[in-house]
LOVOMAR-528624 format. One record per residue (C-alpha): residue number from 1; residue in three letters; x, y, z. Coordinates in steps of 0.02 Angstrom, whole numbers, plus 50000, padded with zeros to 5 digits. Layout:
// residues N
NODE     i    aa       u       v       w
NODE   NUM   Ala       X       Y       Z
...
// end
This chain:
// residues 375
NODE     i    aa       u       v       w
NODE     1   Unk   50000   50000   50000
NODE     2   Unk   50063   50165   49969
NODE     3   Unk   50074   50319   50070
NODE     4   Unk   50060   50500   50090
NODE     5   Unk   50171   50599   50195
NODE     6   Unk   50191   50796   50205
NODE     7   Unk   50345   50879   50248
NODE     8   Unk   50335   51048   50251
NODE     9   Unk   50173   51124   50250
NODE    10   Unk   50084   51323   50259
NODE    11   Unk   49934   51250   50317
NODE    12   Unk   49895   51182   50485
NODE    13   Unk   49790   51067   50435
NODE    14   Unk   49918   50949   50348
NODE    15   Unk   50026   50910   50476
NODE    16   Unk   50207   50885   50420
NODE    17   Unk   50295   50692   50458
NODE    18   Unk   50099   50623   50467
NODE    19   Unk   50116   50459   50367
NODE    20   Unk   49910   50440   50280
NODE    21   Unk   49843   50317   50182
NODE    22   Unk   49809   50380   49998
NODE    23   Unk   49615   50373   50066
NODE    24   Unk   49672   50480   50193
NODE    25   Unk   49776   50598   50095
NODE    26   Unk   49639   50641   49971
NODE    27   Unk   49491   50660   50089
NODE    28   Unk   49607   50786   50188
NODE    29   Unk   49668   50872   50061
NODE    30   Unk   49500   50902   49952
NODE    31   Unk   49411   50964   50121
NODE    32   Unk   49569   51082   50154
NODE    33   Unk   49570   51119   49965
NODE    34   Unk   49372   51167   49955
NODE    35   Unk   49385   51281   50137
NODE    36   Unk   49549   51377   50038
NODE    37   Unk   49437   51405   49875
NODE    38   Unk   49287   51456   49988
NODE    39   Unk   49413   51578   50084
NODE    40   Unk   49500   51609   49943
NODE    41   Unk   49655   51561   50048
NODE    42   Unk   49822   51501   49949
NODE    43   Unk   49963   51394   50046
NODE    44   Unk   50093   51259   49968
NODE    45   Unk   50113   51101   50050
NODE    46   Unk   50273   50973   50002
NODE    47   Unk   50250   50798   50010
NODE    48   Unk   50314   50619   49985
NODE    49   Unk   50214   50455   49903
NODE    50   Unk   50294   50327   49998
NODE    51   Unk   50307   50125   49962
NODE    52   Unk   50265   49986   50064
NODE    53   Unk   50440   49999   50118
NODE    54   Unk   50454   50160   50161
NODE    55   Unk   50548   50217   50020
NODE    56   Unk   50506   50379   49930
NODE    57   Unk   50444   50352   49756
NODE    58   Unk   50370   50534   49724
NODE    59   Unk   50393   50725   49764
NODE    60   Unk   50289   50847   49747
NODE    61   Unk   50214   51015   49794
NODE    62   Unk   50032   51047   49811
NODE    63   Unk   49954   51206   49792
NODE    64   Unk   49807   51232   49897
NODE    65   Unk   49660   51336   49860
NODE    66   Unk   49728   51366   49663
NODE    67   Unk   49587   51249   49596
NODE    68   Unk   49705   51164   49501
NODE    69   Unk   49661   50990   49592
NODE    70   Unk   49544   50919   49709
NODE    71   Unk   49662   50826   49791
NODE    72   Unk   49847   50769   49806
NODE    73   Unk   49811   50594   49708
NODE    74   Unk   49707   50710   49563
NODE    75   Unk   49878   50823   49576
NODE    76   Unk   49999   50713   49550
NODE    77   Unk   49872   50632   49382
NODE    78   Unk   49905   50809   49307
NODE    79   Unk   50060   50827   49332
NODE    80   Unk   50117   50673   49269
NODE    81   Unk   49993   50673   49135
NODE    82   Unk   50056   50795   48993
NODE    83   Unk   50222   50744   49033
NODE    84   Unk   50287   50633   48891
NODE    85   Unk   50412   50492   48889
NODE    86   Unk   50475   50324   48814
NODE    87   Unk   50393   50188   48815
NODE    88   Unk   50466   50106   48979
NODE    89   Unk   50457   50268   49067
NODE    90   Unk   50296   50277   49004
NODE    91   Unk   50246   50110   49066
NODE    92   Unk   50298   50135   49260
NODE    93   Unk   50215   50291   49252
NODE    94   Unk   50025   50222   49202
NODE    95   Unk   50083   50066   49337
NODE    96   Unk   50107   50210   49476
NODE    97   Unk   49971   50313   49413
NODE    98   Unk   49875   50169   49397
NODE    99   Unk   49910   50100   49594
NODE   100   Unk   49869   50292   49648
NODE   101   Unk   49704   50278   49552
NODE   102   Unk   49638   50112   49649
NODE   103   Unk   49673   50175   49803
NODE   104   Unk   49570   50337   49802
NODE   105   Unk   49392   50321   49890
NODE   106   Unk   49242   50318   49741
NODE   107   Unk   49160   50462   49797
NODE   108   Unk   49322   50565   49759
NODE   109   Unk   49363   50499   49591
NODE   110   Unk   49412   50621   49472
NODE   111   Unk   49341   50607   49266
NODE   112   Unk   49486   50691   49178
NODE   113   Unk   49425   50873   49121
NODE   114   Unk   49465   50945   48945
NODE   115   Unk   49607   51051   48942
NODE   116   Unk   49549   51235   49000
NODE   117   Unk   49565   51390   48887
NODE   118   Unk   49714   51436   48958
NODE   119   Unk   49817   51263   48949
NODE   120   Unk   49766   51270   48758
NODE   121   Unk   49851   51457   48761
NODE   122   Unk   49994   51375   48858
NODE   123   Unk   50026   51261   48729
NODE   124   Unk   50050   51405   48596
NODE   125   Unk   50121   51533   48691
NODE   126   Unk   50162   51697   48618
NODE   127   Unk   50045   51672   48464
NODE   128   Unk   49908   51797   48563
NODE   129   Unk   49931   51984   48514
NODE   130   Unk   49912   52046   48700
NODE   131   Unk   49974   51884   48799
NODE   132   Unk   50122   51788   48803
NODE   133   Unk   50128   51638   48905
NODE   134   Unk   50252   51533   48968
NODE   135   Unk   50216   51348   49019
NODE   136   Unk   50317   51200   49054
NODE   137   Unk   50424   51292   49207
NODE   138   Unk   50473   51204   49374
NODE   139   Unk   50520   51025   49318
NODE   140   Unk   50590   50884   49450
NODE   141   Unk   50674   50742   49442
NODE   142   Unk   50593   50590   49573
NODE   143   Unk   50717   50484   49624
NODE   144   Unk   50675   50313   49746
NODE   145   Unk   50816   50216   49814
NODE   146   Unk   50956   50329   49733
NODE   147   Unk   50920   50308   49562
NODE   148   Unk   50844   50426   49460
NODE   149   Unk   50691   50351   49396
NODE   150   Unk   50531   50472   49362
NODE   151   Unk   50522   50664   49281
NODE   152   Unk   50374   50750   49348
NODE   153   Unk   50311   50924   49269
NODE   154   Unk   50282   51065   49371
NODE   155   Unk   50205   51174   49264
NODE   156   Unk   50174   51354   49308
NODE   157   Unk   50078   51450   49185
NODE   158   Unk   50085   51661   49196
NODE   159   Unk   50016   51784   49075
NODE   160   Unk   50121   51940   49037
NODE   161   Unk   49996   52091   48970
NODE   162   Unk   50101   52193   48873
NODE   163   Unk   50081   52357   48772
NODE   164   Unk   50118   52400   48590
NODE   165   Unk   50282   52491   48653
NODE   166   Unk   50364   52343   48754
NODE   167   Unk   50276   52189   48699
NODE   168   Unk   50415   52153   48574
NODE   169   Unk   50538   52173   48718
NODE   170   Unk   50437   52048   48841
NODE   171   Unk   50414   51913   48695
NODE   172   Unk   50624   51912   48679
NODE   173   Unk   50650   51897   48860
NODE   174   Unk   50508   51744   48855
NODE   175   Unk   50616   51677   48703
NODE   176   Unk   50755   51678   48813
NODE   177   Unk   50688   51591   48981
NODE   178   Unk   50612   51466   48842
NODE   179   Unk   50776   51421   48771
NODE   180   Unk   50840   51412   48954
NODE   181   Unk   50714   51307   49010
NODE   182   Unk   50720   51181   48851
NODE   183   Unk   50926   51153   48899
NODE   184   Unk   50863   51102   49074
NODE   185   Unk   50708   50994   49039
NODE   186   Unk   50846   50916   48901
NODE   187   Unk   50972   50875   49032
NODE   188   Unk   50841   50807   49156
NODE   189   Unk   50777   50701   48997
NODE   190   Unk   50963   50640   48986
NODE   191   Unk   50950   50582   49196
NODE   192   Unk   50809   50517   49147
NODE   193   Unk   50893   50393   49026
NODE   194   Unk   51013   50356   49134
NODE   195   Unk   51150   50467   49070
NODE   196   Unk   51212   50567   49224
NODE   197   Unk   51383   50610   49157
NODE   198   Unk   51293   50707   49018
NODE   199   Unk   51170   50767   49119
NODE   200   Unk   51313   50809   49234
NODE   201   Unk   51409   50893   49086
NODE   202   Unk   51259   50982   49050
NODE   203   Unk   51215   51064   49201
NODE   204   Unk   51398   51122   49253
NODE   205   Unk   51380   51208   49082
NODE   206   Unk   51216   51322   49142
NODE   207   Unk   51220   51460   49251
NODE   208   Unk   51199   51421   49427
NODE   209   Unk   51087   51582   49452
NODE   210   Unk   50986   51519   49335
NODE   211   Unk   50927   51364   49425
NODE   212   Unk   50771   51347   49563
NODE   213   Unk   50834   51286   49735
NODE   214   Unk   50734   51115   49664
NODE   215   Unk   50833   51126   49508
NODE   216   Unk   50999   51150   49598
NODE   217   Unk   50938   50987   49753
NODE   218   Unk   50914   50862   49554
NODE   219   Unk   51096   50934   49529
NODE   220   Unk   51177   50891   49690
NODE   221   Unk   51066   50743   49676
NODE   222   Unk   51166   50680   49536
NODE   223   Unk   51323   50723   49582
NODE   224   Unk   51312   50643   49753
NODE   225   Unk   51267   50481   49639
NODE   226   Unk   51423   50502   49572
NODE   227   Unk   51514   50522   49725
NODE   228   Unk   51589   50713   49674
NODE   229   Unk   51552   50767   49837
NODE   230   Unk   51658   50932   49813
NODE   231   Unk   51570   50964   49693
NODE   232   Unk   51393   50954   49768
NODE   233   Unk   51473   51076   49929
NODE   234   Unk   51516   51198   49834
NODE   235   Unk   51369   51192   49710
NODE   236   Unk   51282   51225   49890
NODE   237   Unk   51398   51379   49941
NODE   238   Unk   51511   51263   50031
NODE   239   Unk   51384   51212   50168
NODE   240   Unk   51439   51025   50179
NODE   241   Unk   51272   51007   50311
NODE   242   Unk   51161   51027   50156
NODE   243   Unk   51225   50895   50076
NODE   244   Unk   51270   50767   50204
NODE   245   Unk   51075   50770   50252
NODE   246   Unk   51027   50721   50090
NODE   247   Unk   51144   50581   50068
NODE   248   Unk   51054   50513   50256
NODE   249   Unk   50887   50549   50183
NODE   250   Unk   50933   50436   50059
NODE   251   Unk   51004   50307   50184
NODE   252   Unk   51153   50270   50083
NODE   253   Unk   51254   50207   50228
NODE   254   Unk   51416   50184   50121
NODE   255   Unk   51410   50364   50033
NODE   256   Unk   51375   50421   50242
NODE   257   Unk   51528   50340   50280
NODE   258   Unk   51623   50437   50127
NODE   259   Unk   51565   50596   50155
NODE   260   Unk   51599   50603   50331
NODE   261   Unk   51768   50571   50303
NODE   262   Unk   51783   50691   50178
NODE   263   Unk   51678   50838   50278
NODE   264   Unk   51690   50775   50435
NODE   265   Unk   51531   50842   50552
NODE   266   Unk   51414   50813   50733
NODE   267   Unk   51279   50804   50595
NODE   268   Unk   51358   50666   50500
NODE   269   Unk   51433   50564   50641
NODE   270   Unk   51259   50559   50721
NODE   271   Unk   51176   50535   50565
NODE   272   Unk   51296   50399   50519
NODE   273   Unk   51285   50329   50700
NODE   274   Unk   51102   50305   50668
NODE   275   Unk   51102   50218   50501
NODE   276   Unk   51226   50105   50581
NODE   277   Unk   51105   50060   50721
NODE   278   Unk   51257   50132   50856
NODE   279   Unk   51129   50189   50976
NODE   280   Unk   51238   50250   51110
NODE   281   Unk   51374   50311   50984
NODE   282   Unk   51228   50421   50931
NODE   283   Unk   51169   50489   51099
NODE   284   Unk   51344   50533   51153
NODE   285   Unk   51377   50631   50998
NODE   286   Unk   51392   50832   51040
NODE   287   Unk   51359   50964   50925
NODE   288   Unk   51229   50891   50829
NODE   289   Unk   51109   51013   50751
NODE   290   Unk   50910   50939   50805
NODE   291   Unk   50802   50967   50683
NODE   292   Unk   50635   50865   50675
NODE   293   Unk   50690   50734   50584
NODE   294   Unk   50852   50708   50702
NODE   295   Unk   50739   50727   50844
NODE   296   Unk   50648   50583   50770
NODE   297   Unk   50782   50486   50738
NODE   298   Unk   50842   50503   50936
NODE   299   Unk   50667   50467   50985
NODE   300   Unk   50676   50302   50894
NODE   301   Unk   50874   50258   50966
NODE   302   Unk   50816   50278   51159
NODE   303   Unk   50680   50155   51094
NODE   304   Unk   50806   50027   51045
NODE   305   Unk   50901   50052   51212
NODE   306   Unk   50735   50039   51293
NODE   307   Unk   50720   50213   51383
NODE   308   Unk   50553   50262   51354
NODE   309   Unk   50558   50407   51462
NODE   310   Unk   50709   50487   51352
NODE   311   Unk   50607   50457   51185
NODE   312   Unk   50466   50540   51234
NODE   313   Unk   50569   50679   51292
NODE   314   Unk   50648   50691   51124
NODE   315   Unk   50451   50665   51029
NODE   316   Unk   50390   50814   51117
NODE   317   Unk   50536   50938   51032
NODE   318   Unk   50415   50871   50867
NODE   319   Unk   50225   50837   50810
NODE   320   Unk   50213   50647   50739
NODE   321   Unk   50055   50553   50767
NODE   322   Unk   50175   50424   50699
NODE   323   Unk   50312   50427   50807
NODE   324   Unk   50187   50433   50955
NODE   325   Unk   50084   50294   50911
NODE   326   Unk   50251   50182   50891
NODE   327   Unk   50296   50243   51076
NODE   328   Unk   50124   50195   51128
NODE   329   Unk   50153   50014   51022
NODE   330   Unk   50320   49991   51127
NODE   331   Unk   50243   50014   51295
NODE   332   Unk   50094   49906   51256
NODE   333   Unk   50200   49778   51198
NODE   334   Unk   50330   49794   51316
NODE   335   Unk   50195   49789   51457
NODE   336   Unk   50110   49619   51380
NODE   337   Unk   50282   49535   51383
NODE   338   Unk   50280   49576   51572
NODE   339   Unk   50107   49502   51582
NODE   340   Unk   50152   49321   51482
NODE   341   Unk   50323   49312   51584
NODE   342   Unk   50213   49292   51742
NODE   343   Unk   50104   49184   51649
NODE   344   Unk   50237   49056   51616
NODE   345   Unk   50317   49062   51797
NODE   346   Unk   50136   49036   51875
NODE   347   Unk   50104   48883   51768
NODE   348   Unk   50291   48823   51804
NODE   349   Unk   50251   48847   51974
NODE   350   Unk   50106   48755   51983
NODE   351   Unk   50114   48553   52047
NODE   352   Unk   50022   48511   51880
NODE   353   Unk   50112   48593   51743
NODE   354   Unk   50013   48604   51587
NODE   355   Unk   50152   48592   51472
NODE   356   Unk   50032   48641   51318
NODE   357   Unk   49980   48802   51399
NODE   358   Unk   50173   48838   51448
NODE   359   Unk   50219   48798   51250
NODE   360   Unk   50091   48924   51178
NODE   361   Unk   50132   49055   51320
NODE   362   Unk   50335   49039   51266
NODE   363   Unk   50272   49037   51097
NODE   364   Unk   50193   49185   51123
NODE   365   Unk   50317   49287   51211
NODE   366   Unk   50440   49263   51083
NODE   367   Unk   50312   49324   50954
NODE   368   Unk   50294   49466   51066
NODE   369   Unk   50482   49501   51101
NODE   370   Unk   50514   49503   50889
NODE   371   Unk   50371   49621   50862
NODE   372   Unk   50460   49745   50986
NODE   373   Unk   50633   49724   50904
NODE   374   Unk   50552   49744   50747
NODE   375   Unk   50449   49914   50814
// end
């Protein structure tokens, strides 16, 4: 089954690091995106579709209250929809869309509407006499496991109204971010294909002013892949921090390990620590800069070391239903351990041992005591 889970949001309503069920995601987000409309409110929420693993298969950014969706899963449809590929990429893109799709509730299915006037316009931009219109902006490269596998289009459409004495002035500087924009969509096309040293090649060659902050993460994204880890600092104004979290987002343990020997860091050595499963490595670790996702991640080590006190601690710095409910889990679990343990010593106790009942007890507890090492 796949998941939903925001991580940054404007509204409060979509709380970030909440892990929802597609059904969840879409009935959320189409009440939130109807109240925005209503109020005519506009926020921006990120997200994540996760696997059944855990692993993130999707990024994206949802604009609230813009009408452009009813809900994250009808979002993501039109995003990916207009966007073309070959036929493999094209393939694993109806699969996911096609997974998304079964999991939405009935009652929220979305009929595909005809392209609006101004999509059509976007299509033929700068063939109106008073508008000129720029589509196909924003894209991102997805990438799941550390390889690049999905291009989504962001596409932001704006209208420029110009008069007689400058239009000619506004359609060449259009001409120009169109040109600029059809070398980047080219080199993501090139990821895409699997041909990051081109790619690579490509994007060194482009001005680095001239790249979004989610242009520049797909660059740093690709050279981390191929280990130029110089590179990738000083593509981020030599703030190594920036890129050793991404490289832990990732959980590549072995690139970790690289990088912090290269930029050595609290971050990184707590970060590595973690991935590791070096619990008390990790707590001991000064310096470290907590963010929520480190907070998290200390929340879940005191777990492992059984110190329930010091996790909650560290899960009240943050908001996760998640990360809550798995405390709750531990001490529920923990506490019917107790409870069979004194099972099995009163029936060993007893004069009459029933040896059937002290089997499925001991078979129990050990089902018990896995489930909690697997928390």
């Amino acid at each position: 089954m796949l998941s939903v889970m925001f991580i940054k949001s404007e509204t409060k309503e979509l709380k970030p690091f909440q892990k929802l069920s597609i059904p969840e995601a879409c009935e959320i987000t189409e009440t939130v995106e109807t109240q925005y409309q209503r109020a005519r409110k506009k926020a921006h929420a990120d997200f994540f579709i996760l696997d059944e693993e855990g692993h993130e298969i999707y990024a994206g950014t949802l604009s609230i209250g813009s009408g452009h969706a009813h809900h994250v899963v009808d979002h993501i449809k039109k995003k990916l929809g207009s966007l073309k590929m070959d036929d493999i990429q094209e393939a694993r893109k109806r699969s996911f869309l096609e997974q998304l799709e079964k999991e939405v509730p009935d009652h929220l299915k979305v009929v595909d509407d005809p392209p609006s006037p101004l999509e059509e316009t976007a299509e033929n931009h700068m063939q109106m006499n008073q508008k000129a219109i720029l589509s196909t902006r924003n894209r991102r490269l997805i990438y799941g496991g550390g390889i690049l596998s999905l291009l989504i289009l962001s596409a932001t459409c704006f209208s420029t109204v110009a008069t007689s004495q400058d239009r000619a002035e506004t359609i060449q500087d259009l001409q120009k971010q169109v040109k600029l924009e059809q070398k980047i969509t080219g080199t993501y096309e090139r990821a895409l294909l699997g041909d990051s040293e081109g790619a690579l090649k490509r994007l060194s060659s482009i001005d680095e002013q001239s790249l979004t902050n989610e242009q520049k993460n797909v660059y740093m994204s690709l050279l981390i892949d191929q280990k130029k880890y110089k590179e990738a600092v000083k593509l981020q104004g030599n703030h190594p921090e920036a890129v050793e979290s991404m490289i832990s987002k990732k959980g590549d343990v072995h690139a970790l390990k690289e990088f912090q020997q290269a930029f050595p860091s609290p971050n990184g050595a707590f970060d590595l620590a973690y991935h590791e499963q070096r619990w008390e490595d990790m707590m001991s670790q000064s310096g470290v800069e907590m963010s929520d996702r480190r907070y998290e991640m200390k929340a879940y080590g005191y777990l492992k070391l059984d110190k329930v006190k010091e996790a909650k601690e560290a899960a009240a710095h943050i908001q996760s239903q998640d990360l809550n409910q798995k405390i709750e889990t531990y001490e529920k679990t923990k506490k019917d351990i107790e409870e069979t343990k004194k099972q099995v010593e009163e029936e060993n106790k007893k004069d009459k041992k029933d040896e059937n009942k002290i089997k499925s007890l001991t078979d129990q507890q050990k089902k018990q005591e896995e489930a909690l090492k697997n928390l």
